[in-house]
C-alpha positions as a Markdown table, in Angstrom:
| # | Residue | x | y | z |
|---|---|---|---|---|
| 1 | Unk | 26.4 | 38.1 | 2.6 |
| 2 | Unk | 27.7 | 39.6 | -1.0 |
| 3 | Unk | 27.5 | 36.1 | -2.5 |
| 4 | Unk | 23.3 | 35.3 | -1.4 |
| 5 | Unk | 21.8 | 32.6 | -3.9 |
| 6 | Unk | 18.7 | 33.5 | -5.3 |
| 7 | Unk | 16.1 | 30.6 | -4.6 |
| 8 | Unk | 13.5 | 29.1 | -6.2 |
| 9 | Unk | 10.0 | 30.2 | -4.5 |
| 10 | Unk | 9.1 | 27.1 | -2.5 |
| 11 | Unk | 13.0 | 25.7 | -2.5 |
| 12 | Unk | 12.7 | 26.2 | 1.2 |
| 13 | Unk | 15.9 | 26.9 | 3.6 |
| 14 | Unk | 18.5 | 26.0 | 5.7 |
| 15 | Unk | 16.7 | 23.3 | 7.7 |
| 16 | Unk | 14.7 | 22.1 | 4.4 |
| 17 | Unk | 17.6 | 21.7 | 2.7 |
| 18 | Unk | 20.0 | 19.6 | 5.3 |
| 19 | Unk | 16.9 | 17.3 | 5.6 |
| 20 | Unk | 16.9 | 16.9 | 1.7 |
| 21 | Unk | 20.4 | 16.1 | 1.7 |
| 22 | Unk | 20.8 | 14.3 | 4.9 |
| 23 | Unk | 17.5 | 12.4 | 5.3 |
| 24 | Unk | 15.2 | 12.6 | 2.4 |
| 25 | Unk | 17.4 | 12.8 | -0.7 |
| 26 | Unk | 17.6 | 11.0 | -3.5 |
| 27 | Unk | 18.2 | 6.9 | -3.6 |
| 28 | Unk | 21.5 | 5.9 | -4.2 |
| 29 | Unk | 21.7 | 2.6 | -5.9 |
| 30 | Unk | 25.9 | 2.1 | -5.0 |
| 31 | Unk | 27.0 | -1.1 | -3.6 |
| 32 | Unk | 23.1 | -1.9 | -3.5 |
| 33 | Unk | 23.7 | -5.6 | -2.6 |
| 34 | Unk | 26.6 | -5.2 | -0.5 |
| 35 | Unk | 25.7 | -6.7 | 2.9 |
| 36 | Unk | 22.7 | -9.1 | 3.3 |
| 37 | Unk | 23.7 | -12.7 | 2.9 |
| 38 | Unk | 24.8 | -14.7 | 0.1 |
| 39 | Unk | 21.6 | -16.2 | -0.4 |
| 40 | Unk | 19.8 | -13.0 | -0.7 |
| 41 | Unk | 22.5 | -11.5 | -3.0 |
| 42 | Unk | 21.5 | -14.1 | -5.1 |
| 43 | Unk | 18.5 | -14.1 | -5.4 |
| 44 | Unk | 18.3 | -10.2 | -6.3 |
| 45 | Unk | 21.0 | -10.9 | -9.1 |
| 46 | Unk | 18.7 | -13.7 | -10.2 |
| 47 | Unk | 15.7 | -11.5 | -9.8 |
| 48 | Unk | 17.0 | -8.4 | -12.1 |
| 49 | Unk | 18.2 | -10.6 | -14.2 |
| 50 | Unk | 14.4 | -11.9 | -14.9 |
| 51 | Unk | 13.4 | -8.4 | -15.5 |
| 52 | Unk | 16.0 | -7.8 | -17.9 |
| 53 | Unk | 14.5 | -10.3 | -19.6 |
| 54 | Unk | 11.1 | -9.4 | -19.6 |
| 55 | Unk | 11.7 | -6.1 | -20.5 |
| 56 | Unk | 13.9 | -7.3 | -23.6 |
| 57 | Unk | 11.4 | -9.9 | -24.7 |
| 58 | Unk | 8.4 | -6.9 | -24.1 |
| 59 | Unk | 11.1 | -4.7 | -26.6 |
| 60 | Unk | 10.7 | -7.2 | -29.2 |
| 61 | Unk | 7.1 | -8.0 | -29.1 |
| 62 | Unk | 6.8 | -4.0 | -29.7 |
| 63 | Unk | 9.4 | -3.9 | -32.6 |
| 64 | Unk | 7.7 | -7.3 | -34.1 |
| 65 | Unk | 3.9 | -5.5 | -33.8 |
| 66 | Unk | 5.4 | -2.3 | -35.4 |
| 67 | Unk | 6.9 | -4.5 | -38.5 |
| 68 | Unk | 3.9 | -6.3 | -38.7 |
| 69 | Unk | 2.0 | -3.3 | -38.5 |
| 70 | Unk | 4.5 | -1.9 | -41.3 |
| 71 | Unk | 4.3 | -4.3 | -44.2 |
């Protein structure tokens, strides 16, 4: 035990970490549309594509209120 970790009050132990790691960790977004059928595939492709879109076009609005705001 010459190599103990000091924790974090509230970091928890053993048992809270496994189930951080193991069950409740964080999302993983790899190979996110692998599986499913073709249809669905898509339709998430086409989906995230839309919000690409809206979040480009909300961008510019910004940048063109800032300009406007500007001169």
């Amino acid at each position: 035990m010459a190599a103990e970790q000091k924790k974090a009050p509230g970091e928890g132990g053993r048992i809270m970490a496994w189930f951080y790691r193991n069950i409740a960790g964080p999302a993983t977004t790899e190979n996110a549309i692998q599986g499913g059928s073709h249809q669905a595939r898509d339709l998430w492709k086409q989906d995230l594509e839309r919000r690409k879109q809206w979040s480009r076009e909300q961008r510019e609005r910004k940048r063109a209120e800032r300009e406007a705001r500007r001169g």
